[in-house]
C-alpha positions in Angstrom: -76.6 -77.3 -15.5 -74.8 -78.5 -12.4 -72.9 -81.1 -14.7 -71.8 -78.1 -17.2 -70.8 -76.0 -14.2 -68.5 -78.8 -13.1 -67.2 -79.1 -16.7 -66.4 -75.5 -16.8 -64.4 -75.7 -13.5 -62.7 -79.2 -14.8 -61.9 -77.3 -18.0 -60.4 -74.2 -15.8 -58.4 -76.6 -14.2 -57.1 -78.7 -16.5 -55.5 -76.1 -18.8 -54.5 -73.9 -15.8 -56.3 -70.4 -16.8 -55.4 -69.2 -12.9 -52.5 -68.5 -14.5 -53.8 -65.6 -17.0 -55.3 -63.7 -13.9 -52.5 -61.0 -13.4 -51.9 -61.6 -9.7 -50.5 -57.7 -8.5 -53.7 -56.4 -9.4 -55.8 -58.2 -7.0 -56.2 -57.7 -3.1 -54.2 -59.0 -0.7 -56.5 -61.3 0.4 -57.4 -62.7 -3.2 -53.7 -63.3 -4.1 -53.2 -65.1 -0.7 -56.4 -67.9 -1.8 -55.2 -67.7 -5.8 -51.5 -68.8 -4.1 -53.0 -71.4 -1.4 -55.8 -73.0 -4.5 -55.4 -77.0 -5.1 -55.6 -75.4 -9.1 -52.1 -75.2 -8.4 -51.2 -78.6 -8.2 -51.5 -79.1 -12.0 -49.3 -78.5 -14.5 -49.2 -76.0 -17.4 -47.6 -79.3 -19.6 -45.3 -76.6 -21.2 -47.9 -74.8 -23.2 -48.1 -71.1 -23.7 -50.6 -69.2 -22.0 -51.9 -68.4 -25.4 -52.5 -72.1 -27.0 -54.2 -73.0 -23.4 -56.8 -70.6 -23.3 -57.6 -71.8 -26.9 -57.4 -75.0 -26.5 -59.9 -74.1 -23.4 -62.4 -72.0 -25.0 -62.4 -75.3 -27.8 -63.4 -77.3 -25.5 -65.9 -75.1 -23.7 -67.8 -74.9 -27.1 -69.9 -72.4 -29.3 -70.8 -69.6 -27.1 -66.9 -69.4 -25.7 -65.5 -70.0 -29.2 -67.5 -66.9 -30.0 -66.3 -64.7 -27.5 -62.5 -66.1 -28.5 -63.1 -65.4 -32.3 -64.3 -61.5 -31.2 -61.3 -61.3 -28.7 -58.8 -62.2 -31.6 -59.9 -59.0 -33.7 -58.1 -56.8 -30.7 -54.8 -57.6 -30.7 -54.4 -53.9 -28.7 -56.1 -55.7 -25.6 -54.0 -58.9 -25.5 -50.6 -59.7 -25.6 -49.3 -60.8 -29.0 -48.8 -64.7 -27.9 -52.8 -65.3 -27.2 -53.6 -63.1 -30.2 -52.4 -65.0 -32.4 -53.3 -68.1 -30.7 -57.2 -66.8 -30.5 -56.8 -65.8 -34.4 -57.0 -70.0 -34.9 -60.9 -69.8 -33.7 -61.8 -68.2 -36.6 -61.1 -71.3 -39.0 -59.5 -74.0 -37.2 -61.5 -75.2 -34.9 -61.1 -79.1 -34.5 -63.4 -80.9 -37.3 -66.0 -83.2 -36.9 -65.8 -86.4 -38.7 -65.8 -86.7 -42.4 -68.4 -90.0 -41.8 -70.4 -87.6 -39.6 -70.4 -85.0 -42.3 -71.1 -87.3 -45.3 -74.2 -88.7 -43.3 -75.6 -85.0 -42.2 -75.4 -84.2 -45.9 -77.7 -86.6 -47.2 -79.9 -87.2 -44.0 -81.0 -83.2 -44.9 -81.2 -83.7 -48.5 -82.9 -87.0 -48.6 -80.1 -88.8 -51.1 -76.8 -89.5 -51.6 -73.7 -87.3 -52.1 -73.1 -89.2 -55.4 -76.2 -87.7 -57.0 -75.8 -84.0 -55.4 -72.2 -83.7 -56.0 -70.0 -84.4 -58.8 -67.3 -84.1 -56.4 -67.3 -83.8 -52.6 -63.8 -83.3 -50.8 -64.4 -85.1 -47.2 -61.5 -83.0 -45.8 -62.7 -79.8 -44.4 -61.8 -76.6 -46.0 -62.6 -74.8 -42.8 -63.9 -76.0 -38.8 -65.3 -72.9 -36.9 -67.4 -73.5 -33.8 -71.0 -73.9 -35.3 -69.9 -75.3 -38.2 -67.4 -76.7 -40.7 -67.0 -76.1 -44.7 -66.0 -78.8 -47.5 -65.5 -78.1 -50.8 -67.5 -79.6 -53.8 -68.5 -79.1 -57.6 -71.7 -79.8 -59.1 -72.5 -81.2 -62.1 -73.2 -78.5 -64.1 -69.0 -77.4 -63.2 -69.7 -74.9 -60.8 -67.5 -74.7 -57.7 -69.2 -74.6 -54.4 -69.1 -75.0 -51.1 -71.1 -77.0 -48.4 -71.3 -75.6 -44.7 -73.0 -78.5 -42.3 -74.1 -77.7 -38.8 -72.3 -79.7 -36.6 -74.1 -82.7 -34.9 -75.4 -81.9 -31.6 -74.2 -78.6 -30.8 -78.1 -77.0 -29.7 -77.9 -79.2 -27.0 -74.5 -77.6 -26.0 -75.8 -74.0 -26.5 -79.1 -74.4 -24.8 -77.1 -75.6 -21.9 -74.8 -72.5 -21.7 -77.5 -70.2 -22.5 -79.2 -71.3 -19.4 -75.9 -71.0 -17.4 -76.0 -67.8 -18.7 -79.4 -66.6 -17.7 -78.4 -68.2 -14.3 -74.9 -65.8 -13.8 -77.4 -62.7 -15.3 -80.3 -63.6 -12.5 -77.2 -63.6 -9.6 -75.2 -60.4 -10.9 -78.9 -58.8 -10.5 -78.8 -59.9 -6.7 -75.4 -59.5 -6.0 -74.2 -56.3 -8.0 -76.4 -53.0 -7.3 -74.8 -51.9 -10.9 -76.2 -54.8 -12.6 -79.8 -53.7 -12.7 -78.6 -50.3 -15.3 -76.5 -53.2 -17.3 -80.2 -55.0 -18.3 -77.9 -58.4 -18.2 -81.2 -60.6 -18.6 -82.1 -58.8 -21.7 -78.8 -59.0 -23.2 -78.9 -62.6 -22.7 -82.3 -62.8 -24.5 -80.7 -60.9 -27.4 -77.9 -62.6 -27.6 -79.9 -66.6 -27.6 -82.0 -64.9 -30.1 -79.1 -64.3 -32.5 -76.9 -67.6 -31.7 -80.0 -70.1 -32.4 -80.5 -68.1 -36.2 -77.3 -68.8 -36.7 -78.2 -72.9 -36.3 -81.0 -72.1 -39.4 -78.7 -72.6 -42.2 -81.7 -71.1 -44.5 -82.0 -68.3 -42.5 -78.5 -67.6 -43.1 -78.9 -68.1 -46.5 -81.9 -65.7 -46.6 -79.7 -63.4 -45.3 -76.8 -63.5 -47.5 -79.4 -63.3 -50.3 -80.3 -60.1 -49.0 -76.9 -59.1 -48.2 -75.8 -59.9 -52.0 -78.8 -57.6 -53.4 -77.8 -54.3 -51.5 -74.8 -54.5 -52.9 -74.8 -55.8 -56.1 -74.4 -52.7 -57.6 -71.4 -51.6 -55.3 -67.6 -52.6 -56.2 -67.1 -52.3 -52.3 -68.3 -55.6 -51.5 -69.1 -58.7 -53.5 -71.3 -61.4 -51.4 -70.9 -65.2 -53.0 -74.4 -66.6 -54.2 -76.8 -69.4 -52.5 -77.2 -72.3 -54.4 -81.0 -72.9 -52.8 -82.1 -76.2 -54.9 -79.3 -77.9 -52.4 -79.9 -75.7 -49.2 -81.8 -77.0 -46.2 -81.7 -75.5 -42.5 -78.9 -78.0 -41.4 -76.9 -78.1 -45.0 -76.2 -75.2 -46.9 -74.9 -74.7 -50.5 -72.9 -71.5 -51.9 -70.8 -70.2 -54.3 -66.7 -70.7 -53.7 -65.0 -67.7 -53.6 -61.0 -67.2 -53.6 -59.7 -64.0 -52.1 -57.2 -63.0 -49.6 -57.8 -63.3 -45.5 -58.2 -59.8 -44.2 -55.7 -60.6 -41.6 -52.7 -61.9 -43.5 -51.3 -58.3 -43.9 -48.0 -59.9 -45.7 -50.3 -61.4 -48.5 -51.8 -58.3 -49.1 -48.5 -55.6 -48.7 -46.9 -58.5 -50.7 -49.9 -58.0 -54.0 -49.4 -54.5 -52.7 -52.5 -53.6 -52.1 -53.8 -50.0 -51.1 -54.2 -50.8 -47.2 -55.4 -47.4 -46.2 -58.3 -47.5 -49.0 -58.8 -51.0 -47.7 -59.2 -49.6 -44.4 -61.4 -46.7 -45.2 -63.9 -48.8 -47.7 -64.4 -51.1 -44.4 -65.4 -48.4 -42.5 -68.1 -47.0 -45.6 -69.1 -50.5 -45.5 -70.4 -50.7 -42.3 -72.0 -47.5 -41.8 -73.8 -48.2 -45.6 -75.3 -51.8 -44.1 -76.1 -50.0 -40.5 -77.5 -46.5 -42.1 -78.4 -46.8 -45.8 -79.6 -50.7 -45.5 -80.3 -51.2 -41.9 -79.0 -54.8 -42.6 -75.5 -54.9 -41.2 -73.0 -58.6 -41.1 -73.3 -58.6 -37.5 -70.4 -61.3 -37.4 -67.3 -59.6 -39.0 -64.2 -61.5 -37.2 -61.4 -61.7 -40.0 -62.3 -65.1 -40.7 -65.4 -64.1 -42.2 -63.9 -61.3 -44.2 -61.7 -62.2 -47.7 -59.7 -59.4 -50.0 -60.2 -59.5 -53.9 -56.8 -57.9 -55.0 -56.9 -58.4 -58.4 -56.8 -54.4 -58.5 -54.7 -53.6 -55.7 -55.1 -50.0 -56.4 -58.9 -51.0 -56.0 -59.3 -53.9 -53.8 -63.1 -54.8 -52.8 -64.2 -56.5 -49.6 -65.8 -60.4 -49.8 -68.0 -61.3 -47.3 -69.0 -64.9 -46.0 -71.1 -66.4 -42.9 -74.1 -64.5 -42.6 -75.7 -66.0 -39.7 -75.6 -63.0 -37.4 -77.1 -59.7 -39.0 -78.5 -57.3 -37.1 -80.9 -54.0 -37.6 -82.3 -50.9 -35.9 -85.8 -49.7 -35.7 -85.9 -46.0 -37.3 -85.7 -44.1 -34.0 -82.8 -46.4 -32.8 -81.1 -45.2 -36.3 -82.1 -41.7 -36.2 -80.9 -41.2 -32.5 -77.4 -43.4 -33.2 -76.5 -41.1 -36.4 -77.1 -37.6 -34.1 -75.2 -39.1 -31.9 -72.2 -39.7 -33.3 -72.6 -36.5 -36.0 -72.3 -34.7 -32.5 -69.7 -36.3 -31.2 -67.6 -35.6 -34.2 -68.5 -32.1 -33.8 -67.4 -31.9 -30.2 -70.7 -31.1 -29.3 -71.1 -33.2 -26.1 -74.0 -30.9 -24.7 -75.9 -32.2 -27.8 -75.1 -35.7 -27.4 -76.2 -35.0 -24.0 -79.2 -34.1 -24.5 -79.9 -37.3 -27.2 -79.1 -39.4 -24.7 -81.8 -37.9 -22.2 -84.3 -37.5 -24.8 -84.0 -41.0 -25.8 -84.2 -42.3 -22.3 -80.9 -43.4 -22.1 -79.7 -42.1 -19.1 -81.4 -41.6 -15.1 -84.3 -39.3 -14.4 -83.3 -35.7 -13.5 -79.8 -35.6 -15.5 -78.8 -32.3 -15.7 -77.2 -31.6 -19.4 -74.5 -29.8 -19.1 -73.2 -32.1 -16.6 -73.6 -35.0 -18.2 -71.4 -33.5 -21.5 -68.7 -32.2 -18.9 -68.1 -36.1 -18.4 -68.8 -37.2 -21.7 -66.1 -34.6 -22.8 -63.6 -35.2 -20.2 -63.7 -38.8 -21.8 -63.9 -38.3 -25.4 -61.5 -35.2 -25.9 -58.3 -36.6 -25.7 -59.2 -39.5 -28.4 -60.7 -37.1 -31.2 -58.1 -35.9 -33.9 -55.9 -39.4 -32.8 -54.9 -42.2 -35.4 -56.1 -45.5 -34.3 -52.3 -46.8 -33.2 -52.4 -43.7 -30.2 -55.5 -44.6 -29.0 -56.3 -46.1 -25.5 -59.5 -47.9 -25.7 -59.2 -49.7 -22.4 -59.1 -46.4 -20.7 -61.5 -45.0 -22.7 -63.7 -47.6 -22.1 -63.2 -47.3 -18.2 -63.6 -43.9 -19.0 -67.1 -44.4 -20.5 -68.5 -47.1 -17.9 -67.6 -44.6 -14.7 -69.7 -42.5 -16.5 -72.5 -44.5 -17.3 -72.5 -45.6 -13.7 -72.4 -42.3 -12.1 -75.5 -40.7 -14.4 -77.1 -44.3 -13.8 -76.9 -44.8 -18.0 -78.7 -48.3 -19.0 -77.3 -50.7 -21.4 -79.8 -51.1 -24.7 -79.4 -54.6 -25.4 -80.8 -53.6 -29.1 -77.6 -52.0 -29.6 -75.3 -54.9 -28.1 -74.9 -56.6 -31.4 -74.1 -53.1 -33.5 -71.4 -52.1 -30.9 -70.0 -56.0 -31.3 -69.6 -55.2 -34.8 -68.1 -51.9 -34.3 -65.5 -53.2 -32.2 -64.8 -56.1 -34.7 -64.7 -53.0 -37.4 -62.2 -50.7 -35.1 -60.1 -54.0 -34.7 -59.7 -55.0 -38.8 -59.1 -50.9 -39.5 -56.2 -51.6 -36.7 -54.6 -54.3 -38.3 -55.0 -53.1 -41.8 -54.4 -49.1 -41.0 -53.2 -48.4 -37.5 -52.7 -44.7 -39.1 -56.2 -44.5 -40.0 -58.6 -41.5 -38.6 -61.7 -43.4 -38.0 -64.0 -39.8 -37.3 -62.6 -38.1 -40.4 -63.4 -41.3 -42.0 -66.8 -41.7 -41.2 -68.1 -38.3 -40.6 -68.7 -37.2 -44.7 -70.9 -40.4 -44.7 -73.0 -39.6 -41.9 -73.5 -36.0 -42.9 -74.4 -37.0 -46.0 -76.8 -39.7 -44.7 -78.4 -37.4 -42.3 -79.1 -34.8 -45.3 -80.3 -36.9 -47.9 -82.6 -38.4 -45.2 -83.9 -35.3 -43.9 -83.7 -33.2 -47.1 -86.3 -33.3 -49.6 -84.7 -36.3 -51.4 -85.3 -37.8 -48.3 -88.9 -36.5 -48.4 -89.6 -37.7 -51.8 -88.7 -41.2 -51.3 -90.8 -41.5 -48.5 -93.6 -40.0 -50.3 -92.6 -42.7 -53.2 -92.7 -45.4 -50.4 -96.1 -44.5 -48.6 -98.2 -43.3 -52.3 -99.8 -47.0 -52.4 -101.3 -46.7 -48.9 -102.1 -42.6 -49.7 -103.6 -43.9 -53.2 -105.5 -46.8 -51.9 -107.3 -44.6 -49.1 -107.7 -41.1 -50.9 -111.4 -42.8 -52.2 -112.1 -43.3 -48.2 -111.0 -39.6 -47.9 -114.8 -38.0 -47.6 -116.2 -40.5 -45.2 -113.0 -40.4 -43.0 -114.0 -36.1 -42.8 -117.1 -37.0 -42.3 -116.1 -39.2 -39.2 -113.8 -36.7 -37.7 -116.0 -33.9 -37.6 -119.1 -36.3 -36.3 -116.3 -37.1 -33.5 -115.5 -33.7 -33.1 -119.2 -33.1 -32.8 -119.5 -35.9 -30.5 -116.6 -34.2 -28.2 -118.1 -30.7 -27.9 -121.2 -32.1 -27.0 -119.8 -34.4 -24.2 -118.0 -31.2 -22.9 -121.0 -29.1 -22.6 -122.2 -31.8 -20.8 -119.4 -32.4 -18.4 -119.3 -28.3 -18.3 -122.8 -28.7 -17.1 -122.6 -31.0 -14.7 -119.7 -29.6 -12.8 -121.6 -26.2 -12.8 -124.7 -28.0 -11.1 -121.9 -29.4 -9.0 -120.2 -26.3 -7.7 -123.5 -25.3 -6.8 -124.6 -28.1 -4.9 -121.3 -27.5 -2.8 -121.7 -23.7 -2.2 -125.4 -24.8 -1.0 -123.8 -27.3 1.4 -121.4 -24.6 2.5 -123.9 -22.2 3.0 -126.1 -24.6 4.9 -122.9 -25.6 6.8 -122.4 -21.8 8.0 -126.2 -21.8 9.3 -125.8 -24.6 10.9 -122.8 -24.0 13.1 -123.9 -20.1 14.0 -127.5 -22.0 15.4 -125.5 -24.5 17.3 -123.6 -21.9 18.5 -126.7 -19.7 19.2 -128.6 -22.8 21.2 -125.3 -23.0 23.1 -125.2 -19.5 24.0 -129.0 -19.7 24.9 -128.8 -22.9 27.6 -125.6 -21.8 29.2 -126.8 -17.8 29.6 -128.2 -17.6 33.2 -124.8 -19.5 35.0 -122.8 -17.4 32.6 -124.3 -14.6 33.4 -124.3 -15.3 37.0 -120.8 -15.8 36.5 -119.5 -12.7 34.2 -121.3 -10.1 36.8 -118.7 -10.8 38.7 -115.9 -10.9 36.5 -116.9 -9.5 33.6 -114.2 -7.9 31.0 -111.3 -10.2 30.4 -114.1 -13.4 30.2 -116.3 -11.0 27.8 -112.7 -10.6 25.8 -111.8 -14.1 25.2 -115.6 -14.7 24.3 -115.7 -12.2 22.1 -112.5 -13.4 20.1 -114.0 -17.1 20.5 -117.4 -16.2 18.0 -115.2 -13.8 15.9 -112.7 -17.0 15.3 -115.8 -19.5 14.8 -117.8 -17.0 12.6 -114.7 -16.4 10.2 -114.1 -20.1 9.6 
């Protein structure tokens, strides 16, 4: 770990990121050691800021190209130059060689290329950062293509994974904040999700499934898995030829509907996240073609399904209320999701929770993508979360990914698009249909097997319940019993108690009588008083 650390600091150095670090936003005393750092004593070698922080984050690996390729989709957070620069992650990666590739191919399938392949181009068609993509036919004349894991890279990622579990542990200790940002389970999510997307068959699996929820729907066609030829290093699909979501001037120029584009994109996700509960939890442009051979009806093509993600029912449920709410302007309902669910601090009062939420949110509704601010809106949203001590759900880490990766493509394709209006009919219309009595009935349809298979076991499961219920009232007569043979044991003890002190007090009274009386014959009413006030008090108690 030390070694990588060292790396990472080399790496800083050597393509001078100080220089990215907007210097008139920080202290006084942090732009006085930025100034006086030995980092300055290299030289930028004449390369834009943007090209150095890529070449950076290639050299850093995986994990960093990953954050890159998700950067490159919000072009509204980053100046154009390291946009653009950031857009190369997403299929131009440096290669590995085509020896290297060749030999990975037929160490996983246990022969040669020759015998697979009826061609095999060794130049790649793509590099990203896990893996890289030829081009090849089979025999039988069908065009594919081959994805290879790159040699080596878990040792990379387990090494940066740990980093990262290290940085988590520290913020913990450090930050007071950190502890409501759960950054140790975040990490465990996130290692979870990069090492699937090293099981080639896994992704496979998953594009399999991907294909089948929509193989009915012209929205989005999903390339098949050619499985005979797939292993967990080496996998074989279907070749596809579409338009790259962000080449804008391809598409205006086959003049294709941009705004439909833009809305089907949206329908698409909240189908997989909603309707499926399978969602492409990796949608960077890269991974995202156009089919415009209707441009009055384009359809979306989806590759690289190594990330997916789901939700548990409740996670759904509670997601789709909130954000019906939200489009309702009813904050004092999200509110009170987000406190039913847990989400936010003990003792959070309601309505002052949607007072914040609202003073956030209101200016944003009814906007167009172009006119809105999502960096103050998200500064917006984390001074709240902080002030009503709101906890990060790392189950929902990899959904709000996607939706950001979503909000950025519906930016570049639409900036005029109305993302609420967009997605609200959907949501209704989920909500209803899974609420409403078709809702009911499929549920029905989906538990009849397990109703059918115990409706035999029906009498002896009544049977059971009332013995149990038997069983109960007995046990509470018996409990009622015993605390009545109880209370009576006590108001014996008390009673006994009260005898007891009035002897003692009586025995007193008796030994001490001839000095005391000596004594009250000669003064005799106020010591009478304060005896008489002293039994009275001793008697009551």
């Amino acid at each position: 770990m030390l070694w990588r650390l060292i790396r990472i600091g080399w790496v800083i150095t050597r393509y001078r990121l100080d220089t990215l670090v907007p210097l008139e936003r920080l202290p006084g005393y942090a732009r006085l050691l930025m100034k006086m750092a030995p980092i300055r004593l290299f030289p930028t070698r004449q390369r834009s800021n943007g090209e150095r922080l890529r070449l950076a984050l290639e050299n850093l690996g995986p994990i960093f190209v990953k954050f890159g390729q998700m950067l490159s989709t919000r072009r509204d957070l980053m100046p154009p130059d390291i946009a653009v620069e950031l857009k190369r992650l997403q299929d131009q990666v440096p290669p590995f060689s085509s020896d290297q590739a060749l030999r990975s191919v037929e160490e996983a399938l246990g022969t040669t290329v020759e015998e697979c392949f009826a061609h095999f181009d060794t130049d790649p068609l793509a590099s990203a950062s896990i893996a890289q993509v030829h081009a090849a036919q089979l025999h039988s004349g069908e065009r594919v293509v081959v994805k290879i894991i790159r040699p080596g890279i878990d040792r990379v990622m387990r090494s940066d994974i740990a980093l990262l579990y290290t940085f988590a542990r520290l913020l913990l200790k450090v930050w007071p904040d950190a502890r409501r940002l759960r950054p140790v389970e975040v990490v465990t999510d996130y290692e979870a999700t990069l090492f699937d997307e090293l099981d080639l068959q896994k992704e496979a699996a998953n594009t399999s499934q991907l294909k089948r929820n929509f193989q009915h729907s012209p929205l989005l066609y999903v390339p098949a898995i050619h499985w005979p030829l797939t292993r967990r290093s080496v996998m074989v699909q279907e070749r596809i030829s579409g338009i790259p979501v962000a080449d804008t001037d391809a598409l205006i120029e086959h003049g294709v509907d941009l705004r439909l584009l833009a809305e089907r994109g949206v329908e698409i996700f909240f189908t997989q996240v909603f309707r499926d509960n399978f969602f492409h939890a990796d949608m960077h442009p890269g991974n995202i073609f156009v089919n415009a051979d209707n441009p009055l009806d384009p359809s979306y093509i989806a590759i690289d399904c190594g990330i997916v993600g789901s939700l548990t029912r409740e996670d759904q449920d509670y997601l789709a209320r909130n954000i019906i709410a939200f489009f309702r302007q009813d904050y004092y309902e999200v509110a009170m999701l987000h406190i039913e669910s847990g989400w936010v601090g003990e003792g959070t009062r309601a309505n002052e929770f949607a007072a914040a939420i609202r003073s956030v949110c209101e200016p944003i509704l009814e906007k167009p993508l172009k006119d809105i601010s999502f960096g103050q809106v998200l500064m917006g949203l984390f001074q709240t979360a902080r002030r009503f001590n709101m906890e990060v759900q790392p189950q929902l880490v990899l959904l709000q990914k996607t939706l950001l990766n979503i909000e950025g493509l519906g930016r570049t394709l639409y900036p005029e698009l109305d993302l609420w209006h967009t997605a609200k009919p959907y949501l209704e219309r989920w909500m209803h249909e899974r609420a409403g009595p078709k809702g009911f009935w499929e549920e029905l349809k989906k538990q009849a097997p397990e109703l059918v298979q115990r409706v035999p076991q029906l009498p002896v499961m009544a049977h059971q319940a009332m013995s149990q219920v038997e069983v109960e009232r007995r046990q509470r007569r018996e409990q009622t019993a015993a605390l009545g043979t109880l209370r009576d044991t006590l108001n014996g003890l008390n009673r006994g108690t009260h005898r007891l002190r009035l002897g003692l007090l009586l025995v007193a009274l008796a030994l001490a009588w001839q000095p005391l009386w000596a004594w009250l014959t000669q003064q005799p009413w106020p010591v009478l008083a304060a005896a008489a006030i002293g039994v009275a008090l001793i008697v009551w108690r």
